[in-house]
ZADREN-50455 format. One line per field, with one value per residue (C-alpha): residue in one letter; residue number from 1; y, x, z. Coordinates in nm, 2 decimals, always signed. Each point is the difference from the previous one (the first is absolute). Layout:
<rs>
aa	[A; ...]
i	[NUM; ...]
v	[Y; ...]
u	[X; ...]
w	[Z; ...]
</rs>
This chain:
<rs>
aa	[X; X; X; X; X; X; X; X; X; X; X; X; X; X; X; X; X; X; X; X; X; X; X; X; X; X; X; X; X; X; X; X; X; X; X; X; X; X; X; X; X; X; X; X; X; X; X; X; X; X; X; X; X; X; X; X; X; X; X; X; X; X; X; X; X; X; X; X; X; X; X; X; X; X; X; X; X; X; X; X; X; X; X; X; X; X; X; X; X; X; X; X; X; X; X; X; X; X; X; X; X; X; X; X; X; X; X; X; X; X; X; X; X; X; X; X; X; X; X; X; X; X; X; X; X; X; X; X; X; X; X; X; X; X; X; X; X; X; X; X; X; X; X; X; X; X; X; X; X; X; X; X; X; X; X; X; X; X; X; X; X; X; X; X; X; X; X; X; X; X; X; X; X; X; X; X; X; X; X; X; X; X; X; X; X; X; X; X; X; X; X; X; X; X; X; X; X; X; X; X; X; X; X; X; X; X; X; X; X; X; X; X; X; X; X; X; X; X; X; X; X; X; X; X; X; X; X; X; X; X; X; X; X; X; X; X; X; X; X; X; X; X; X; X; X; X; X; X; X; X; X; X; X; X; X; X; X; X; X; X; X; X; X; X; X; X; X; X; X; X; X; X; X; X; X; X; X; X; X; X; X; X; X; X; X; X; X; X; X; X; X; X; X; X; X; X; X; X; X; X; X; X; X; X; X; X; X; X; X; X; X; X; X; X; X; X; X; X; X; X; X; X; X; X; X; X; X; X; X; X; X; X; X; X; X; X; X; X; X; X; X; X; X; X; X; X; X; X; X; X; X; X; X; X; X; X; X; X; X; X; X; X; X; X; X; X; X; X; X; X; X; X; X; X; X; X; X; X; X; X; X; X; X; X; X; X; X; X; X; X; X; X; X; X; X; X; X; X; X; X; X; X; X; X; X; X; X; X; X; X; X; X; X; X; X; X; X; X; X; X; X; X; X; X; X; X; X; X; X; X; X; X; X; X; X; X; X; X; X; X; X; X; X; X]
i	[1; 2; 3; 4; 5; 6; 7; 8; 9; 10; 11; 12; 13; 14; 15; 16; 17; 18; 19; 20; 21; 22; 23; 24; 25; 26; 27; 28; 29; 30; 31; 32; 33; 34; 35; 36; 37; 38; 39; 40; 41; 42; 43; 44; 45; 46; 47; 48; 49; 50; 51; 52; 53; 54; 55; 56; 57; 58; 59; 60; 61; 62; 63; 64; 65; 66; 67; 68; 69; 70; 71; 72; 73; 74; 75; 76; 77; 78; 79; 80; 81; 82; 83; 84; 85; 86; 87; 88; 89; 90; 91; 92; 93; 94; 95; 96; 97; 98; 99; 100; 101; 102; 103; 104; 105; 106; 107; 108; 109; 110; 111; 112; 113; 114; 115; 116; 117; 118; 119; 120; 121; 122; 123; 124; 125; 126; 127; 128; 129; 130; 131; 132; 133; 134; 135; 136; 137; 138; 139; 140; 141; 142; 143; 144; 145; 146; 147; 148; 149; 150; 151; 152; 153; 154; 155; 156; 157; 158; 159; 160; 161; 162; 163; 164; 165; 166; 167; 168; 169; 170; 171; 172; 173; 174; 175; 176; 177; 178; 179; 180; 181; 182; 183; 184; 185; 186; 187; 188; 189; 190; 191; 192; 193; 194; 195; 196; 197; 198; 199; 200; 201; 202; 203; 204; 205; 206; 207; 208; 209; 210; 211; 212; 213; 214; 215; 216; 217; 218; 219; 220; 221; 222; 223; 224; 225; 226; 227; 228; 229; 230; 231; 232; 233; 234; 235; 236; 237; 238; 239; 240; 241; 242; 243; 244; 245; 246; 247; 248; 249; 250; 251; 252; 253; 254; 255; 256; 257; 258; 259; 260; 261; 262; 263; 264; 265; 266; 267; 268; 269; 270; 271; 272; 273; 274; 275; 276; 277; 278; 279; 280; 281; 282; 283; 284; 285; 286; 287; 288; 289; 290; 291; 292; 293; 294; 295; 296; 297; 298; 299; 300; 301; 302; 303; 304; 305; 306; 307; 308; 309; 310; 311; 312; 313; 314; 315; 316; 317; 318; 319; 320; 321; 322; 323; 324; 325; 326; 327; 328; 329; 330; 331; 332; 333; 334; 335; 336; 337; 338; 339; 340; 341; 342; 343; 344; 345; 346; 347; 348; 349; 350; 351; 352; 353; 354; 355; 356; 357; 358; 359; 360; 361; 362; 363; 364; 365; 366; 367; 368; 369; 370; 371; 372; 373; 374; 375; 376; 377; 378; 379; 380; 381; 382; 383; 384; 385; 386; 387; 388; 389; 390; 391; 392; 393; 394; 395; 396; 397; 398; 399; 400; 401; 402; 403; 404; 405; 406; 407; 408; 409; 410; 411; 412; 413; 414; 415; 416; 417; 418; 419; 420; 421; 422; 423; 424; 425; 426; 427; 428; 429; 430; 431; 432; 433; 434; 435; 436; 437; 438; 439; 440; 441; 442; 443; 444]
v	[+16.49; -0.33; -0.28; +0.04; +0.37; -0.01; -0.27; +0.20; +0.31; -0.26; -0.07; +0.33; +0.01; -0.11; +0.16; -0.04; +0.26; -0.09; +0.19; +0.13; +0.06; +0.35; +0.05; -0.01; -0.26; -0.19; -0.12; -0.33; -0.15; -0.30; -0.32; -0.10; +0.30; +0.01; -0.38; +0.08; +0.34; -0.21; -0.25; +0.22; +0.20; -0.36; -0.03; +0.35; +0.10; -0.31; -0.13; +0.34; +0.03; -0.34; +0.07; +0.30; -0.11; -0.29; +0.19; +0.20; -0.30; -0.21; +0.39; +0.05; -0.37; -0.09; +0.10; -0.27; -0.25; +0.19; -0.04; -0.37; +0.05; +0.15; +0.36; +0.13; -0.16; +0.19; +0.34; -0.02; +0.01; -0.01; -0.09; +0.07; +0.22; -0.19; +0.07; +0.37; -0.02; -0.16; +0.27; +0.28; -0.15; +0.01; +0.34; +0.22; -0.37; +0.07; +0.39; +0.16; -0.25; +0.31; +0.24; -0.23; -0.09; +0.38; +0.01; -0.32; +0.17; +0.33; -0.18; -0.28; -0.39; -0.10; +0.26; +0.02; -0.38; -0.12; +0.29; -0.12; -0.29; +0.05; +0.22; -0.31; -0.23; +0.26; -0.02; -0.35; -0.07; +0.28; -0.20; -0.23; +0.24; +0.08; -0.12; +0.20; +0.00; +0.36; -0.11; -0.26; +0.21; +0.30; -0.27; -0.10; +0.33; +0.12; -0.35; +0.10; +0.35; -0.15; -0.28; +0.15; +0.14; -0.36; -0.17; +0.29; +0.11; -0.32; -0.03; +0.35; -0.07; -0.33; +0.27; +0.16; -0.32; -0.25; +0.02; -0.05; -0.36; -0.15; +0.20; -0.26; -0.29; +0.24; +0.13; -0.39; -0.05; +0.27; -0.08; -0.35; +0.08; +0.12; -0.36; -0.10; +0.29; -0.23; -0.33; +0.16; +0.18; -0.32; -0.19; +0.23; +0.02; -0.37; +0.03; +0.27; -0.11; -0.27; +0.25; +0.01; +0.39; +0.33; +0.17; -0.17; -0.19; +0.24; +0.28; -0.21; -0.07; +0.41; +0.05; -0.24; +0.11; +0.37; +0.00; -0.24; +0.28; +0.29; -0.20; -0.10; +0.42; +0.12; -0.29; +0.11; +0.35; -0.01; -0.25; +0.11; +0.20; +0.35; -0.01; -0.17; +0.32; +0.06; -0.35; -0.12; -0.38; +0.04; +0.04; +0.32; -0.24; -0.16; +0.39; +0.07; -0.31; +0.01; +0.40; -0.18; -0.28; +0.26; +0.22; -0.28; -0.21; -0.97; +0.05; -0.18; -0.33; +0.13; +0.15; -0.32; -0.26; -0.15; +0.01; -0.13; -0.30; -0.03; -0.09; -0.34; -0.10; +0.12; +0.01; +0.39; -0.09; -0.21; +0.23; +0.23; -0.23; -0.16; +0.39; -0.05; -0.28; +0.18; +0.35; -0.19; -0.12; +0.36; +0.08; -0.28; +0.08; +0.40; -0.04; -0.30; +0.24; +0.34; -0.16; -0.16; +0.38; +0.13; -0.25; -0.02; +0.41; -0.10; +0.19; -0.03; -0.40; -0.11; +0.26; -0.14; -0.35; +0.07; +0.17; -0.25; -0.30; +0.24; +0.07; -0.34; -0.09; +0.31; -0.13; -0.36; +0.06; +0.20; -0.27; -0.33; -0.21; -0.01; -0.17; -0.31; +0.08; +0.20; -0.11; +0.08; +0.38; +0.03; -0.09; +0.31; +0.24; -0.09; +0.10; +0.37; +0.04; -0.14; +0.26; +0.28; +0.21; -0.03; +0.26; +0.25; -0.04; -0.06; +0.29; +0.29; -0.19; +0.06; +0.36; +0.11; -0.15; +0.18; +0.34; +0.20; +0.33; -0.10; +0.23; -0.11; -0.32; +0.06; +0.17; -0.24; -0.28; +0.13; +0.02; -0.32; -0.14; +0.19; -0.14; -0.37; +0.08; +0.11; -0.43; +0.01; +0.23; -0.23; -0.31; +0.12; +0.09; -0.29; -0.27; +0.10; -0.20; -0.14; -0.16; -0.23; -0.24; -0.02; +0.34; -0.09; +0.37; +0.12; -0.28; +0.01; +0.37; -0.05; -0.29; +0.31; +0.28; -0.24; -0.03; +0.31; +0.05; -0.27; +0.25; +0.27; -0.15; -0.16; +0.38; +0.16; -0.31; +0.06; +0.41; -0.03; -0.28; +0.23; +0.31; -0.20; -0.13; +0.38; +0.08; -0.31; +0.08; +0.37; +0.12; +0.13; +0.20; -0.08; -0.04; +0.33; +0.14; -0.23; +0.16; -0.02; -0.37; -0.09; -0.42; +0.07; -0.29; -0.08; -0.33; -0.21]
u	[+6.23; +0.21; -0.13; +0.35; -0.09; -0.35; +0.03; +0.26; -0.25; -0.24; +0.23; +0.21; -0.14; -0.27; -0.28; -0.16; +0.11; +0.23; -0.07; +0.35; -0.09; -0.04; -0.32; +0.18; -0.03; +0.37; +0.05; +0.18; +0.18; -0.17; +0.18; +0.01; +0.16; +0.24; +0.07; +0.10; +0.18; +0.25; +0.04; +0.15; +0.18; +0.17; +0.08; +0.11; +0.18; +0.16; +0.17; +0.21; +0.11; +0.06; +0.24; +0.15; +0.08; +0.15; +0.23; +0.12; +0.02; +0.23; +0.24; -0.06; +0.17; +0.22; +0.27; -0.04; +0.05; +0.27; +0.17; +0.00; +0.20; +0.31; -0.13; +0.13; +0.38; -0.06; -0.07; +0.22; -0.18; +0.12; -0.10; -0.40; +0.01; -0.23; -0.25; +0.06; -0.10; -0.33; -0.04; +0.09; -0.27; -0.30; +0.05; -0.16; -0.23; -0.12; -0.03; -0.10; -0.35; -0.24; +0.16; -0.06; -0.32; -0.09; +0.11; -0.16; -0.34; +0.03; +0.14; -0.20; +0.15; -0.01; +0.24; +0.25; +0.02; +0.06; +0.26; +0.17; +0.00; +0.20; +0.28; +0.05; +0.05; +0.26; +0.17; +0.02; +0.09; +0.32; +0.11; +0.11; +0.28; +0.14; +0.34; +0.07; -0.22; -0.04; -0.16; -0.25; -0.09; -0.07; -0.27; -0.18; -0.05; -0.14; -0.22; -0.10; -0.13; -0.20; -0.12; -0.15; -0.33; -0.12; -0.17; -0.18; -0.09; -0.16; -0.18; -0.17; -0.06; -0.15; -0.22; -0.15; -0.18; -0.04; -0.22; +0.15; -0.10; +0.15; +0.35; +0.19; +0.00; +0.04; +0.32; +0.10; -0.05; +0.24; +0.22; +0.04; +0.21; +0.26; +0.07; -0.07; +0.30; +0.22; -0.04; +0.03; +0.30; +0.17; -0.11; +0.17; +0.29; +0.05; -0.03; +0.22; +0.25; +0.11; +0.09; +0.38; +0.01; +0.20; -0.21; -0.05; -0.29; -0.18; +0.05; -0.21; -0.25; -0.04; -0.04; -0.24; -0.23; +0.06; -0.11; -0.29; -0.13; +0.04; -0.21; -0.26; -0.07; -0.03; -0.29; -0.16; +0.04; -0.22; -0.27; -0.05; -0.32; +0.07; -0.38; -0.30; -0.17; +0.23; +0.06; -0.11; -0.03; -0.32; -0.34; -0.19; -0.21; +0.30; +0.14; -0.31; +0.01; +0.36; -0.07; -0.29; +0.23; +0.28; -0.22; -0.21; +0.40; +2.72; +0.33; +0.26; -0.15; -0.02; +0.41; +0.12; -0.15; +0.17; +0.32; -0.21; -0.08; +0.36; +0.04; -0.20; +0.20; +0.42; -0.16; +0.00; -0.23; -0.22; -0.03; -0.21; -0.21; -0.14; -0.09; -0.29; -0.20; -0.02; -0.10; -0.27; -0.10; -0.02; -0.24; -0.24; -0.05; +0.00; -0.31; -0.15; +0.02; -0.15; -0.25; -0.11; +0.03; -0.20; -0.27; -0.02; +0.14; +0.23; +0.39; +0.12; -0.05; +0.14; +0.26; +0.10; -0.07; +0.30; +0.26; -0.04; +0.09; +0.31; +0.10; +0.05; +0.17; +0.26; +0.09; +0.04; +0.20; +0.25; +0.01; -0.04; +0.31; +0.01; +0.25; -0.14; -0.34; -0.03; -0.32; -0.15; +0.15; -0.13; -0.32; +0.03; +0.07; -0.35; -0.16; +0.17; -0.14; -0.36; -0.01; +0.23; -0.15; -0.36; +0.01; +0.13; -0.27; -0.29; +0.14; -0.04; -0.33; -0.12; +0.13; -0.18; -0.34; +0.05; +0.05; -0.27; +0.19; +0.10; +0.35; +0.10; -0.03; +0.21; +0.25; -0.03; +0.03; +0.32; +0.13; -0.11; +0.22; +0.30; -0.02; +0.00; +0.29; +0.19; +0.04; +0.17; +0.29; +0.01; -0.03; +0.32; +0.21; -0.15; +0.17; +0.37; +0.24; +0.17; -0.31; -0.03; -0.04; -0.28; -0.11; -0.12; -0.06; -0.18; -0.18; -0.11; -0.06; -0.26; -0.20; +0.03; -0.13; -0.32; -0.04; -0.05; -0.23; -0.17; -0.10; -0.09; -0.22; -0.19; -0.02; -0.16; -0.25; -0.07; -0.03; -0.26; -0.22; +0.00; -0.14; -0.24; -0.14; -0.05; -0.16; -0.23; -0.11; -0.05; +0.30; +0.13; -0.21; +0.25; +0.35; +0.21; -0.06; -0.24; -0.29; -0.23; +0.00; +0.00; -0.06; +0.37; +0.20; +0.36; +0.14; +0.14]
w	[+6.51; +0.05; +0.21; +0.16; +0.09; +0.08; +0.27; +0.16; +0.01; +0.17; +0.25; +0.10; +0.32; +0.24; -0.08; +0.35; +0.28; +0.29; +0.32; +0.05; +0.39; +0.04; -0.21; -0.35; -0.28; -0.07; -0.35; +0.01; -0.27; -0.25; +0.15; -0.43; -0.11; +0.37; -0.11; -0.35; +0.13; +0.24; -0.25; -0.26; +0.26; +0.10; -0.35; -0.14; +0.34; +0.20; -0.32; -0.03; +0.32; +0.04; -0.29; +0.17; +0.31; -0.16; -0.11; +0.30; +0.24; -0.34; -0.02; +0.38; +0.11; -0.26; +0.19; +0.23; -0.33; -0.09; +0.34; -0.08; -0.25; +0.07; -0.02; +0.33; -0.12; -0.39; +0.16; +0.27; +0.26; +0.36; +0.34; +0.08; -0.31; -0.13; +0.25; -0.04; -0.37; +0.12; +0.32; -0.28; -0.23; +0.32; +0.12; -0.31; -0.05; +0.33; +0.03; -0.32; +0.00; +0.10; -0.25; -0.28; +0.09; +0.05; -0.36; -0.12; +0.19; -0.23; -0.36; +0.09; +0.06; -0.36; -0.11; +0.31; +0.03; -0.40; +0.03; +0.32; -0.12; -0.36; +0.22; +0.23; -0.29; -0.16; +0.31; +0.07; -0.36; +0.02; +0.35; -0.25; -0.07; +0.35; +0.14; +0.30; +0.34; -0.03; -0.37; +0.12; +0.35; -0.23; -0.23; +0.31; +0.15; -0.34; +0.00; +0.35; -0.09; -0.31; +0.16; +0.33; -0.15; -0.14; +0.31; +0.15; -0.35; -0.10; +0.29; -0.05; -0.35; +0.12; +0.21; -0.26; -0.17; +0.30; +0.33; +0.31; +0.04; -0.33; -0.03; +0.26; -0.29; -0.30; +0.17; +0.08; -0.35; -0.10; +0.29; -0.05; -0.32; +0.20; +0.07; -0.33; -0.07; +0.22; -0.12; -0.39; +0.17; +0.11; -0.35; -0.21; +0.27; -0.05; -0.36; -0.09; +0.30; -0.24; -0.29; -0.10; -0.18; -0.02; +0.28; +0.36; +0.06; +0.24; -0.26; -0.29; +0.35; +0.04; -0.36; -0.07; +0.30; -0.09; -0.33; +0.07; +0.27; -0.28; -0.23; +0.19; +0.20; -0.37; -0.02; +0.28; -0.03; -0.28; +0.15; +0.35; +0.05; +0.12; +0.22; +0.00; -0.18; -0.31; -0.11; -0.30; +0.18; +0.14; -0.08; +0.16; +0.20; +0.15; +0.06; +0.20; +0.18; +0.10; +0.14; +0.19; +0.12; +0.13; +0.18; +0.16; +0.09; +0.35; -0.06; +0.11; -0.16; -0.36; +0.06; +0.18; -0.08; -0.29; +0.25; +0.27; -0.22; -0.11; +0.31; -0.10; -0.31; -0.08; -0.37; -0.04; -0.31; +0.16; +0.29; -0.23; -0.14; +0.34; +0.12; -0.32; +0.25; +0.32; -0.23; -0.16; +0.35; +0.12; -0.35; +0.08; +0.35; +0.00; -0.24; +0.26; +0.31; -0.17; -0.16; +0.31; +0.19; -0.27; +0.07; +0.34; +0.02; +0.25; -0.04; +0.32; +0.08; -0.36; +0.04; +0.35; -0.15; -0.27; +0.25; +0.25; -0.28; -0.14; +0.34; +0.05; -0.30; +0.07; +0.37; -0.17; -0.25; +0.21; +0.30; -0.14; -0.14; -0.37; -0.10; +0.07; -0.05; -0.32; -0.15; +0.34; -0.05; -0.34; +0.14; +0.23; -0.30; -0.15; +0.39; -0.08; -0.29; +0.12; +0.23; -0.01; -0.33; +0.09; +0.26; -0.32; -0.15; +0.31; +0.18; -0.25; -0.13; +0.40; -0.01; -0.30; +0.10; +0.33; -0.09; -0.17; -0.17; -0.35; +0.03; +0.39; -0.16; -0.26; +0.26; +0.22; -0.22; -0.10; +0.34; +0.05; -0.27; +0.14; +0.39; -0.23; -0.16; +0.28; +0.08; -0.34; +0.19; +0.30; -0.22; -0.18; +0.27; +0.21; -0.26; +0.08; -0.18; +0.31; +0.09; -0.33; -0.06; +0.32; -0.03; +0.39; +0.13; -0.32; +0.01; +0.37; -0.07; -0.25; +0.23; +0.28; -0.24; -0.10; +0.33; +0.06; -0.32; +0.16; +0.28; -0.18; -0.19; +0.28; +0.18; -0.33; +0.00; +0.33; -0.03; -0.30; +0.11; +0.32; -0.23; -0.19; +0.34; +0.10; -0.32; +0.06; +0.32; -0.09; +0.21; -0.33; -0.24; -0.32; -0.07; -0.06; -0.32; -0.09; +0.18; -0.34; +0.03; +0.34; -0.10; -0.08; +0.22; +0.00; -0.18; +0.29]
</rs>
C-alpha cells in the first residue's frame, strides 16, 4: 500500500462517535480529507464553469458591441426594433429555465450544459450571416432557448458537490466571469472595430466569439464530472467523505451599457473599450461580497448592501447632467456593476440553502432564473430609442425595481430569522421536511 493511500485510510473518517441527538451515532467527515476534497473540487470544477459561462455572457452581450458599430444601420433596423430583438431573445431565456433544468436533473449537468453550450456558439457564430431583422430576431430567440438552462443548471450541479455554506463564493467565482466576458467583449470590439475587410466588423466580432464557445463546450464536455460517485477524479475516501458532507449540509447593464457609456466619449471605438473597467469592477466586487456572505452566512444584508449601491448609481446616471460632468458619470457605471449582479448570484445561493428537496430545488431554481430574466424584457423595452441618449425612464426604472428588491429581501430576512427563533425556543419542532434533522436552521 502507498504512503499516499494508507494515510488516506487513516483518515476517512472520525473514528470516534457523534451523538446525532436522537440516540444514534453521526459519522462526520475527516476535516483532512473534507479539506483536500473542496480543494480539488475548486480546482476540477470552478475552472470549467468559469469557462462556460464565459462564454454565454461574451455570445449573450455582443450584441450590445455590435450596436456600437453600425449594426442596427447594416440590418436595417427600424425604430425600437432593436429592443424587440433583445425582448424576443428574454422570453424562451426566461421561461424554458425549469424544463432544462428538469432535463439537466435526469441527463445530469455535465452533459446538458457542455451541449447547450456548443449549440449557443453555433448560433452566435451563424448571426454572423444575417442581413434582415427577421434574420437576427430568429438567432436570438434560438440563443434564448439554448441559453436558458445554464444558470439554474450550474447552480444544481454546484449542489451536488458543495454544502450549503460554501456554494455563495464558488458561484461568484463562476459568476464573476460574466464580467470578465464583458471587458474581453469590449477588447476584442475595439480591436476588431479597427479592421478594414470584405465582411463588417461585427460579423468577424460574432464569428470569432462563436467559434471560441464551440471549442471550448467540446473541452468541457469531456472534463466535467458526470457525479461525485462515477468519476475517476477522486479517491474512494474523498467519495465517502463528500456523501458524508451532503447528507450532514442583471440585464439591462450587460445589453446597454456600451451605449450608455457612449454617451461619455463620441469615439464609438473608445466607447467599447472603457465598458472593460467598470466590468472588471463588477468581477472584483461580486467575489468581495459573497465571499464575505459565505463567512458571516448572511444573503439577505450583502444582498441589500449591493442593490442599495446599484440603486443609486441607476437614479444617478438618469438625473444628473453629463455633459459637463462625464468623468463623474463613468464613475456611476462602476456603482452598477458593484451592486447590480450580486443579487444573481446571492439570491439563488439563499434559495438553494433554504430548501431541503433536491428536485423542488432544482424546479424551483429554475423558476427562479426565469422571474430574473423577466428584467431582461423590461430592460429591453425600458431603453426606447427616443429616450437616448439619457435613457432617463429606463434608468429611473431600474433604481425603482432595486428598490423594490431591496424590500423583499429585508421581508425574507425577517421571515427566517422569525422561524429559526421559533425552532430555538421550541415553538417549532423542525423545519418542513427536514423533520430528521431538526438542528436544521435557515441561512439569513
Amino acid at each position: 500500500m502507498s504512503p499516499r493511500s494508507s494515510l488516506e485510510k487513516q483518515h476517512s473518517v472520525y473514528e470516534q462517535p457523534v451523538d446525532g441527538g436522537d440516540g444514534h451515532n453521526v459519522e462526520l467527515p475527516d476535516p483532512f480529507i473534507q479539506k483536500k476534497l473542496v480543494r480539488k473540487l475548486d480546482v476540477i470544477i470552478l475552472p470549467l464553469l468559469a469557462i462556460i459561462y464565459f462564454t454565454h455572457s461574451l455570445d449573450r452581450a455582443n450584441l450590445g458591441n455590435a450596436k456600437t458599430d453600425n449594426f442596427e444601420k447594416d440590418i436595417g433596423l427600424k425604430d425600437n426594433q432593436y429592443s424587440l430583438i433583445l425582448i424576443l431573445f428574454y422570453i424562451p431565456y426566461g421561461t424554458l429555465n425549469i424544463p432544462s433544468t428538469v432535463l439537466a436533473k435526469r441527463f445530469s449537468p455535465a452533459v446538458v450544459i457542455p451541449i447547450l453550450m456548443f449549440l449557443w456558439g453555433t448560433i452566435s457564430l451563424a448571426a454572423a450571416a444575417v442581413h434582415s431583422f427577421g434574420g437576427v430576431a430568429a438567432a436570438r430567440i434560438c440563443l434564448g432557448v439554448v441559453e436558458a438552462g445554464f444558470f439554474p443548471s450550474a447552480i444544481y450541479y454546484l449542489t451536488m458537490f458543495y454544502t450549503r455554506y460554501e456554494i455563495a463564493k464558488r458561484i461568484s467565482l463562476f459568476y464573476m466571469m460574466g464580467f470578465v466576458a464583458n471587458a474581453f467583449s469590449g477588447l476584442i470590439a475595439y480591436s476588431v472595430f479597427q479592421w478594414n475587410a470584405k465582411l463588417h466588423n461585427w460579423q468577424y466580432l460574432f464569428i470569432i466569439e462563436g467559434a471560441l464557445t464551440m471549442l471550448l463546450a467540446t473541452i468541457c464536455f469531456i472534463l466535467l464530472p458526470r457525479n461525485m460517485q462515477s468519476t475517476k477524479y477522486f479517491t474512494a475516501a474523498e467519495k465517502h467523505c463528500s456523501s458524508i458532507r451532503l447528507l450532514l449540509a442583471a440585464a439591462s447593464i450587460s445589453n446597454f451599457l456600451p451605449t450608455m457609456i457612449k454617451r461619455l466619449t463620441k469615439d464609438t471605438i473608445t466607447a467599447n473599450l472603457y465598458t472593460i473597467a467598470p466590468n472588471l469592477n463588477g468581477a472584483i466586487w461580486i467575489i468581495a461580497m459573497c465571499w464575505v456572505s459565505d463567512r458571516f452566512q448572511s444573503r439577505a444584508l450583502c444582498s441589500m448592501i449591493a442593490m442599495g449601491v446599484s440603486m443609486i448609481g441607476f437614479i444617478c446616471l438618469g438625473t444628473v447632467d453629463l455633459v459637463h460632468q462625464t468623468g463623474l458619470g463613468y464613475f456611476f457605471t462602476f456603482m452598477l456593476t458593484f451592486g447590480a449582479f450580486t443579487p444573481a448570484v446571492l439570491v439563488p445561493a439563499w434559495t438553494s440553502s433554504n430548501i431541503t428537496d433536491n428536485s423542488a430545488r432544482a424546479t424551483t431554481l429554475g423558476l427562479l432564473a426565469g422571474l430574473q430574466n423577466i428584467a431582461g424584457i423590461i430592460s429591453s423595452y425600458a431603453f426606447r430609442s427616443q429616450d437616448a441618449p439619457v435613457y432617463k425612464p429606463a434608468l429611473v426604472l431600474s433604481g425603482c425595481c432595486q428598490g423594490g428588491m431591496v424590500l423583499l429581501a429585508g421581508f425574507a430576512w425577517f421571515y427566517y430569522r422569525r422561524i429559526n427563533k421559533q425552532l430555538d425556543r421550541g415553538e417549532r419542532t423542525s423545519v418542513r421536511g427536514m423533520e430528521q434533522n431538526p438542528d436544521f436552521r435557515y441561512v439569513l
